[in-house]
C-alpha positions as CSV (number, residue, x, y, z in Angstrom):
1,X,-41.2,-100.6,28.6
2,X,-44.1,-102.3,27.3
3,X,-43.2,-105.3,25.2
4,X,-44.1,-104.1,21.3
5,X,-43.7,-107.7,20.3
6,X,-47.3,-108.9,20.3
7,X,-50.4,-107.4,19.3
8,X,-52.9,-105.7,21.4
9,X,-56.8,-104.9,20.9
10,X,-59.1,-102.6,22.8
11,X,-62.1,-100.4,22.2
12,X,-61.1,-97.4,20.9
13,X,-64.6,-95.4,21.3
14,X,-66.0,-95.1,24.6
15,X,-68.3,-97.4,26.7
16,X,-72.0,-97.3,26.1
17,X,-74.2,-97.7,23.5
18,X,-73.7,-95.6,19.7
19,X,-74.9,-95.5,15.9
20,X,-71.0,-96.7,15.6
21,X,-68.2,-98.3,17.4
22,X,-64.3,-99.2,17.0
23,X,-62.4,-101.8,17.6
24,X,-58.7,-101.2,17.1
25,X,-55.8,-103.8,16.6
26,X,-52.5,-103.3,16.4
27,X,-48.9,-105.7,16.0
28,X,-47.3,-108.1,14.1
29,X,-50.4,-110.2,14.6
30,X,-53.1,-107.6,12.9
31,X,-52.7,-108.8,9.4
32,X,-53.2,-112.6,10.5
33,X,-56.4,-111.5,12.4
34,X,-58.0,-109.5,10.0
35,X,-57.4,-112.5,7.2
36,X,-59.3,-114.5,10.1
37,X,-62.0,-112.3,11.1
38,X,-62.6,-111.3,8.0
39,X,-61.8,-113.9,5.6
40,X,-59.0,-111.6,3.7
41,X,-56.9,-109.0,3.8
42,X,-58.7,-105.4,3.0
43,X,-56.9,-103.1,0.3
44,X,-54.5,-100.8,2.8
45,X,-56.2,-97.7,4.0
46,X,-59.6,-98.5,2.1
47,X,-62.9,-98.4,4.3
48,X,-64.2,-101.8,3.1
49,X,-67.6,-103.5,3.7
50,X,-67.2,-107.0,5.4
51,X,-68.6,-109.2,7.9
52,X,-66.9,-109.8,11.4
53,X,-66.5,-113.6,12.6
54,X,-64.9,-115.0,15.4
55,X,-62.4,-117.6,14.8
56,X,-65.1,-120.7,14.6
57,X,-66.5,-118.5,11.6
58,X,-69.6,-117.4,13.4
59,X,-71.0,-114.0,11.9
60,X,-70.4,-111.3,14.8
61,X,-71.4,-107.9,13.2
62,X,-71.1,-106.5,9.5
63,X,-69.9,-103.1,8.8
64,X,-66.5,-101.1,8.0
65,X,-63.0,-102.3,8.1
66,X,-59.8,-100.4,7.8
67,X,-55.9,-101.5,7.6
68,X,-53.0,-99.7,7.7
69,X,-50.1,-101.7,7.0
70,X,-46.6,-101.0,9.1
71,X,-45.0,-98.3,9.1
72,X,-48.0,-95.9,7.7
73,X,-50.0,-96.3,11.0
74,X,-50.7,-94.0,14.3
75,X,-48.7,-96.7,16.2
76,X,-45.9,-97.4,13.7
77,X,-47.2,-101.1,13.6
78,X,-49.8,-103.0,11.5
79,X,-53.4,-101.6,12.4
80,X,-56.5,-103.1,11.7
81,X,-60.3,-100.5,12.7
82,X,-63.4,-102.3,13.0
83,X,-66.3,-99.9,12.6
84,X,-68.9,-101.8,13.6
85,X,-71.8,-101.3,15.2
86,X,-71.7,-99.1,18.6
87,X,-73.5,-101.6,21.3
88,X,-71.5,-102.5,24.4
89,X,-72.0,-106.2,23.9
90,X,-71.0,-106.5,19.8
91,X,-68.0,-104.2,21.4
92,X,-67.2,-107.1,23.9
93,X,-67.4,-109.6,21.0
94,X,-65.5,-108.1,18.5
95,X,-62.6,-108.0,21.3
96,X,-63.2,-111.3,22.6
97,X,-63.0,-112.7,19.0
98,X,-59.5,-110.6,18.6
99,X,-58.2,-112.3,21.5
100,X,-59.0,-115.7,20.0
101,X,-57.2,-115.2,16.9
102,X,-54.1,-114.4,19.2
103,X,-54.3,-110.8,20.4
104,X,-54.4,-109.3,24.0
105,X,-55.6,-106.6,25.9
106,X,-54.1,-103.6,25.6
107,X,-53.5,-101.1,28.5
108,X,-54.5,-97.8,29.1
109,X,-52.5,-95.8,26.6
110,X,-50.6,-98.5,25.1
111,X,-51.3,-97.4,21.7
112,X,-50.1,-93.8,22.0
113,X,-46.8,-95.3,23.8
114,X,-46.3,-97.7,21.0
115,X,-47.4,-94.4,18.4
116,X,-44.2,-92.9,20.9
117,X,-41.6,-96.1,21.4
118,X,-41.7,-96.4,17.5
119,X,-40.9,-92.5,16.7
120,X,-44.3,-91.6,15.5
121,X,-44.9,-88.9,18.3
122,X,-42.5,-87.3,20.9
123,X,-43.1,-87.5,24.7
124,X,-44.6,-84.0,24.7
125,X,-46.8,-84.9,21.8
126,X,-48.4,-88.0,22.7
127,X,-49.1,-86.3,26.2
128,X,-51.3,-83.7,24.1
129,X,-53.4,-86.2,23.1
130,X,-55.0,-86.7,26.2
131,X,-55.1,-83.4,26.7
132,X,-57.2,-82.5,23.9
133,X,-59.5,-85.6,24.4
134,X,-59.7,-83.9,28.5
135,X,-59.6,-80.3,27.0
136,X,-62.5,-77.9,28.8
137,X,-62.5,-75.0,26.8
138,X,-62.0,-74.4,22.9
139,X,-59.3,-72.5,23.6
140,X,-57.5,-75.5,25.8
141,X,-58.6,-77.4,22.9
142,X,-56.7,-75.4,20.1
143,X,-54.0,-75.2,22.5
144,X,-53.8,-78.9,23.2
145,X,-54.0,-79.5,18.9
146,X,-51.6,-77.1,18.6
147,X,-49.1,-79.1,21.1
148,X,-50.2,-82.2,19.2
149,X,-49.0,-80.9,16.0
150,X,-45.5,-79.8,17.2
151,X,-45.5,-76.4,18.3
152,X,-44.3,-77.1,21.7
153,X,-41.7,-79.9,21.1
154,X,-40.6,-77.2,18.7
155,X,-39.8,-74.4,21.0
156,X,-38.3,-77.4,23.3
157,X,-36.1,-78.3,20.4
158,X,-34.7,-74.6,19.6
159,X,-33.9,-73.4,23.2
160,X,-32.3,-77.2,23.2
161,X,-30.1,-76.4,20.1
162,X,-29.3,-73.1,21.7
163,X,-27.8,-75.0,24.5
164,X,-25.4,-77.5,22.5
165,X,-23.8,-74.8,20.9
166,X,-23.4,-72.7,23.6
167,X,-21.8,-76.2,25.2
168,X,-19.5,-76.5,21.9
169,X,-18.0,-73.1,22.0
170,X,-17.6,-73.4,26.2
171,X,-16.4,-77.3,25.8
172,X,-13.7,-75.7,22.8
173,X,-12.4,-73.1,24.9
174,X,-11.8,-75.6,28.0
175,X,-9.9,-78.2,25.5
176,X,-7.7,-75.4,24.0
177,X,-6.9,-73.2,26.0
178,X,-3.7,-72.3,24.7
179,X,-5.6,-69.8,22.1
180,X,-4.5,-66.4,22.4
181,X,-8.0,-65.1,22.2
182,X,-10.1,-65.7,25.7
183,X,-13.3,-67.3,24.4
184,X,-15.1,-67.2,27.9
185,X,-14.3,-63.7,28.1
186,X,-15.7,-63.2,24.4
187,X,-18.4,-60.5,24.4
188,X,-20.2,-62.7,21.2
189,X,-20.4,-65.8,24.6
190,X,-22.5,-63.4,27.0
191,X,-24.2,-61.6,24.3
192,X,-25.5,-65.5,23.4
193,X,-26.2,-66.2,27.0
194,X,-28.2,-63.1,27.3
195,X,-30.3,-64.2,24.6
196,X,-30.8,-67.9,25.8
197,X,-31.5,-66.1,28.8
198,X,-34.7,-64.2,27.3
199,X,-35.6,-67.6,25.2
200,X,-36.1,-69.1,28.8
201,X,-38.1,-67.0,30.1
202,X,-40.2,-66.6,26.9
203,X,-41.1,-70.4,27.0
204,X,-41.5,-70.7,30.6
205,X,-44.1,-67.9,30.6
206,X,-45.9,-69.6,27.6
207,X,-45.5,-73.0,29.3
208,X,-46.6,-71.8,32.8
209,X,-50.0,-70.3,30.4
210,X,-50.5,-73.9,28.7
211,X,-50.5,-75.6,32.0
212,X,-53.4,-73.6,33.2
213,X,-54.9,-73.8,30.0
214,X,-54.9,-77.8,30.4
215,X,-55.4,-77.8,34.1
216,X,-57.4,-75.2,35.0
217,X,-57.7,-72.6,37.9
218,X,-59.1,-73.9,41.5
219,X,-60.7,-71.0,43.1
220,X,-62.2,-70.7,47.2
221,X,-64.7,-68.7,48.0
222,X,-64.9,-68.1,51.7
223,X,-66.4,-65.8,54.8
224,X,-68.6,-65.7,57.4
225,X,-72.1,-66.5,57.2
226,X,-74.4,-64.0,54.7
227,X,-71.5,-62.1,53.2
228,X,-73.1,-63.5,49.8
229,X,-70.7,-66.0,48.9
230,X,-73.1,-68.5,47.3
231,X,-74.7,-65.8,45.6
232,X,-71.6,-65.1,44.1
233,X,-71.1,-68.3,43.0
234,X,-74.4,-67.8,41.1
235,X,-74.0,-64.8,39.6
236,X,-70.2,-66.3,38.3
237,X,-71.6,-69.5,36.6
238,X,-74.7,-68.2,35.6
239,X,-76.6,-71.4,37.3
240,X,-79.1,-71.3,40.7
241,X,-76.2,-73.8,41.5
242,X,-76.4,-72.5,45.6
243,X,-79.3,-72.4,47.3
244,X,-79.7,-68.7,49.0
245,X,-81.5,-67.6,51.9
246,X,-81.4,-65.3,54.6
247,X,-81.2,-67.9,57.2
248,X,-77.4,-67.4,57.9
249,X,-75.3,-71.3,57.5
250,X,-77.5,-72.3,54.8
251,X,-73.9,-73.8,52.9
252,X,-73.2,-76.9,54.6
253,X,-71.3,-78.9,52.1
254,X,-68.7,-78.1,49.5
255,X,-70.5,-76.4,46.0
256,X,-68.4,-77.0,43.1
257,X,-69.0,-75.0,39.6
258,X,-66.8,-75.0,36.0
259,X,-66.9,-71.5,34.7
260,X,-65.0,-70.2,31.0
261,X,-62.9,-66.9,31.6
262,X,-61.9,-65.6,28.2
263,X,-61.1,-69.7,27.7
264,X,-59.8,-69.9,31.3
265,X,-60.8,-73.1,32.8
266,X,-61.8,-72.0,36.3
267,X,-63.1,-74.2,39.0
268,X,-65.4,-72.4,41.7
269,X,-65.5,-74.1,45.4
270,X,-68.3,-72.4,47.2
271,X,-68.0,-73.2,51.2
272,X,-69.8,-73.0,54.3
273,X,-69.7,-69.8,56.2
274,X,-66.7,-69.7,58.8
275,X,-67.8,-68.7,62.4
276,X,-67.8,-69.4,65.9
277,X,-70.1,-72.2,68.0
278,X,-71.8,-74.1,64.6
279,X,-73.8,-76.4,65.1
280,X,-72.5,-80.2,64.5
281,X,-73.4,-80.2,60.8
282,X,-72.2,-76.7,60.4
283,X,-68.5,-77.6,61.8
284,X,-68.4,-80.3,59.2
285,X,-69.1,-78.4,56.7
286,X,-66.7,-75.5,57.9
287,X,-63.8,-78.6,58.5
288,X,-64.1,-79.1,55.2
289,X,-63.5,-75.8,53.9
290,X,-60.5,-75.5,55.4
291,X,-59.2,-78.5,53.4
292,X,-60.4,-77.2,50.6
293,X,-58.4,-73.9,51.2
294,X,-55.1,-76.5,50.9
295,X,-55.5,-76.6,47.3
296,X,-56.6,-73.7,46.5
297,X,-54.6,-71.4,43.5
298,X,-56.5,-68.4,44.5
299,X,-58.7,-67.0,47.5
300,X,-62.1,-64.8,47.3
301,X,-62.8,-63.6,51.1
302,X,-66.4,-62.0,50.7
303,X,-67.1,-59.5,53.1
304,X,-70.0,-57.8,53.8
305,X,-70.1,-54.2,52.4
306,X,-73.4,-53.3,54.8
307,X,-71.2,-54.3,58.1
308,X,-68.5,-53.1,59.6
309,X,-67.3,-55.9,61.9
310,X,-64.6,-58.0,61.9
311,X,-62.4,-58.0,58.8
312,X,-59.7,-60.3,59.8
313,X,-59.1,-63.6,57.7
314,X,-59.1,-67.5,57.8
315,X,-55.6,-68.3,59.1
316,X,-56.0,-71.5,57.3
317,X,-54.8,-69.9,54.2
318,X,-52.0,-71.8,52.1
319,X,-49.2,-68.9,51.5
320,X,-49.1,-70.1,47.9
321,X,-52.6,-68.9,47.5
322,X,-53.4,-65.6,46.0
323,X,-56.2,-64.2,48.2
324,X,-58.6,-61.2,47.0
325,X,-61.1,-59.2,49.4
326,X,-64.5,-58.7,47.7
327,X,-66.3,-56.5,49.5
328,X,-70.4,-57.8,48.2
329,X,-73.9,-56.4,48.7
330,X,-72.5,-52.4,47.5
331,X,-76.0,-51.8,45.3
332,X,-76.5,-51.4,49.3
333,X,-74.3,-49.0,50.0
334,X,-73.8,-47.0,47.2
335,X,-70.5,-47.6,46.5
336,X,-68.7,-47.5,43.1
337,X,-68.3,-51.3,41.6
338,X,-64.5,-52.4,41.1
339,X,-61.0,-52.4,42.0
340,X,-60.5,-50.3,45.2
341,X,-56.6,-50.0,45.2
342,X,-53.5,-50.6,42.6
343,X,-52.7,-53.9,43.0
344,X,-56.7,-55.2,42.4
345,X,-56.8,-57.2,45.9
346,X,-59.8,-55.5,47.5
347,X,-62.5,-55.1,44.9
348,X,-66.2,-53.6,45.2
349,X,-69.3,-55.7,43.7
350,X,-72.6,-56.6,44.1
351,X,-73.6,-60.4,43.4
352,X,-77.1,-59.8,43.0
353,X,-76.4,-57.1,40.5
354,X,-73.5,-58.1,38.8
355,X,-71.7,-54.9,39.1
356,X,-68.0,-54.9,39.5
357,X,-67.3,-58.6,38.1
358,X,-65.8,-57.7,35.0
359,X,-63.0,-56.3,37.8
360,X,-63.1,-59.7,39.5
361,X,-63.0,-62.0,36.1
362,X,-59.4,-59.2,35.6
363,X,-58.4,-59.7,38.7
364,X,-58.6,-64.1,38.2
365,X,-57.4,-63.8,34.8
366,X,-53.9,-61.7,36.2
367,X,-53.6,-63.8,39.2
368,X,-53.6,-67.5,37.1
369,X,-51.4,-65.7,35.0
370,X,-53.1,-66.0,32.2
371,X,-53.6,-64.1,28.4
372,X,-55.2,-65.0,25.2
373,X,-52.5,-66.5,23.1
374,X,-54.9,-67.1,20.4
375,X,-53.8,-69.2,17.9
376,X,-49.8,-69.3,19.5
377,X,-50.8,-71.5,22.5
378,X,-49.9,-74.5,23.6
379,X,-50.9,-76.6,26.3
380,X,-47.8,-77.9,29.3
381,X,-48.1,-79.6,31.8
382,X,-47.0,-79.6,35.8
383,X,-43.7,-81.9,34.6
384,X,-43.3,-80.1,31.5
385,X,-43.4,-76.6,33.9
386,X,-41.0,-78.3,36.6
387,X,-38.9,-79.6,34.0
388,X,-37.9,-75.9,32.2
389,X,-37.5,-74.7,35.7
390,X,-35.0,-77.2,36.8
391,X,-33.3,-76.1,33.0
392,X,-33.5,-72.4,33.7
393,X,-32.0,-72.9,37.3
394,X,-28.8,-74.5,35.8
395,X,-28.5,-72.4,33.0
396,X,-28.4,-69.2,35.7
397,X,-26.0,-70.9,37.9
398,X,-23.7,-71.4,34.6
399,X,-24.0,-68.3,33.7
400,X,-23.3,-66.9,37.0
401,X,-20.4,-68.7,37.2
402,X,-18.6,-67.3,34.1
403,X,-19.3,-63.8,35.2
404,X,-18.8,-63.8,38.9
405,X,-15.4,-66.3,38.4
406,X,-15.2,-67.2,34.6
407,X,-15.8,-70.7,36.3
408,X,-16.4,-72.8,32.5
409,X,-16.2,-76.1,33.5
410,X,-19.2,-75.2,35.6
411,X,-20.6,-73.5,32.8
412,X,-20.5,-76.6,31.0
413,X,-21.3,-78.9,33.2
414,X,-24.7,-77.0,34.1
415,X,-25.5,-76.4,30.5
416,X,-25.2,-80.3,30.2
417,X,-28.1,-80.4,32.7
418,X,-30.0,-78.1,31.4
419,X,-29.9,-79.3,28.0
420,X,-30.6,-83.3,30.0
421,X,-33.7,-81.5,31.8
422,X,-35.4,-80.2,28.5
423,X,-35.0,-83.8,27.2
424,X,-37.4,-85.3,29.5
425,X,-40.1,-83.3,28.6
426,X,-39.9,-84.0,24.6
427,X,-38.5,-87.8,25.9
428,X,-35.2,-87.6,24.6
429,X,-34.5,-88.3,28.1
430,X,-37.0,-90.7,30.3
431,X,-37.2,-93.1,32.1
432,X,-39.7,-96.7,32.2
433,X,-41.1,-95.4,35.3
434,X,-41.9,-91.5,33.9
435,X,-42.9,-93.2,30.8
436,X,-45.6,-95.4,32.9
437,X,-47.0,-92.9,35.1
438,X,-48.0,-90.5,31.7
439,X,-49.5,-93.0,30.0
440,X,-51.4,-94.6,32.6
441,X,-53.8,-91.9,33.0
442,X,-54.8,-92.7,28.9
443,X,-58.3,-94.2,28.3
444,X,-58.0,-97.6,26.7
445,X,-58.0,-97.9,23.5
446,X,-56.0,-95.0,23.1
């Protein structure tokens, strides 16, 4: 873990030039630096006028200054804001002079650890800071505020609690089992494993939600040449983002677009048309499609509704891909826009009049998995998702064992697991290493 022991500095707005900028200081050290760059000690959590000096005394900037004596502070420790001025260079010296008086640099995220080392924030919370500050639609946004306020750690916390008393009564049959009554057998023990059951599955669909709320939906959009897949693209994001022409290979190169689905973050990959004998720049272009199809979440294969050649697909295709047939250019053919069968994987439209995408923007929505929690969202991420799968898998194998072979030891034993897998993600459980790798994807200064 980082060492909490000394006091660190950074600039806590971003890089560039701004009516206002912040420095932030925080450690044992803040109160002796402040005194020095500012000649005393302003009244705790009071925006104060002063001058900033370095330690020779030579006026830096003038402006606002803010401390927040230990524990009342976002870190836990002393914390001293300079709002000065928002230039890149009176930034610079306004750290530089920290430094002087006996600070260091801080790391990327070192605040928001030391906010979580000292019991300020759990895991899961500090986590959601980054994740509004990275949010890419209001509702992620919401979603991420409302993780930062609790809601999530909360849910974690319940299903937890569930767990430890299910553990108690399993752990209290197993030490005395010379009770007449058969507590494993106890209709009140699977009627509560039922129920922890249905609270598993509750949060991991709302989990499996936030995490595409925070990370978004990756979307390919493939075919031969002409079907209309830039044109698509267009129509989808609302932008001239593609150029289109009739002049078949006009997509050499990967097209990437952001588009908001009902406050679905979706990411659109427009690629070059996939055929036989391209020509040199064509084939890179078409190489790189298929890489792109690696990552993809979910699949469009435009086809051309005027033709009626080949159908067959990319074999390229990850299997973990969702892939939908969109069959464009029907204001050719006449044909009604939308879904063609039950299931919404072959679906009528027409990019150059928009008919039939409210089907399409459906079909995405279904296949990310995704609803409009409104105001009960939360944002999770990949580890968080992992995490309450690895939980749910050993509270099933428990449970399995007490009704195939009334097996509770192994009951126990997996509820102990489960119960250590939901730790991680609130940080009741972790490790320096998980604890590094979160945090170093934080800005500095935060």
């Amino acid at each position: 873990m980082t060492d909490t022991a000394d006091t660190i500095v950074a600039a806590a707005t971003p890089p560039g030039t701004g009516g206002v900028g912040i420095v932030r200081i925080s450690g044992s050290e803040a109160e002796r630096i402040a005194r020095a760059m500012l000649g005393s000690l302003p009244e705790p959590r009071n925006a104060t006028q002063r001058a900033f000096r370095n330690a020779a005394g030579d006026k830096l900037d003038a402006g606002i200054a803010v401390y927040f004596p230990a524990p009342a502070s976002f870190t836990g420790e002393s914390v001293l804001e300079l709002h000065g001025h928002g230039g890149p260079i009176v930034m610079s010296l306004l750290v530089d002079a920290a430094v002087e008086c006996g600070a260091r640099l801080a790391g990327p995220g070192e605040f928001t650890k030391r906010a979580f080392l000292n019991g300020k924030l759990d895991l899961a919370q500090a986590e959601a800071i980054a994740d509004l500050i990275g949010s890419g639609t209001a509702q992620a946004a919401r979603a991420a505020l409302r993780s930062l306020s609790g809601a999530f750690s909360i849910a974690v916390d319940t299903l937890a609690e569930q767990l430890v008393r299910l553990r108690m009564h399993v752990e209290a049959a197993i030490d005395f089992p010379e009770e007449e009554i058969d507590f494993l057998s106890d209709d009140a023990l699977l009627g509560r494993l039922d129920r922890c059951g249905e609270a598993f599955d509750q949060l991991m669909s709302q989990a499996s939600i936030g995490r595409v709320l925070r990370d978004g939906y990756r979307v390919v959009i493939v075919g031969k040449p002409n079907a209309g897949k830039s044109s698509l693209l267009n129509r989808l994001s609302g932008e001239e983002a593609a150029i289109v022409t009739e002049v078949a290979g006009t997509t050499r190169d990967i097209l990437r677009e952001q588009i908001n689905i009902d406050g679905l973050a979706v990411e659109l990959v427009d690629t070059a048309g996939l055929r036989d004998k391209p020509d040199r720049v064509e084939a890179e272009g078409i190489r790189r499609a298929r890489e792109a199809l690696k990552s993809a979440d979910a699949v469009l294969w435009i086809q051309d509704a005027t033709e009626a050649g080949d159908t067959t697909m990319e074999e390229g295709i990850p299997d973990c891909a969702e892939v939908t047939v969109v069959r464009n250019k029907i204001d050719l053919t006449g044909e009604e826009p939308g879904a063609t069968c039950s299931d919404a994987a072959v679906i009528n439209l027409s990019a150059t009049t928009g008919a039939g995408l409210d089907a399409l923007n459906d079909r995405l929505r279904d296949l990310a998995g995704y609803k409009n929690l409104g105001e009960g969202a939360f944002t999770a991420r990949k580890r968080h998702v992992d995490a309450l799968n690895r939980a749910a898998d050993h509270f099933k194998t428990g449970r399995n064992a007490l009704r195939e072979s009334r097996a509770g030891e192994l009951l126990a034993e997996e509820l102990r697991l489960a119960h250590e897998a939901l730790g991680e993600i609130t940080g009741a459980v972790s490790s320096d290493d998980l604890l590094g790798r979160i945090f170093a994807d934080f800005c500095i200064g935060k």
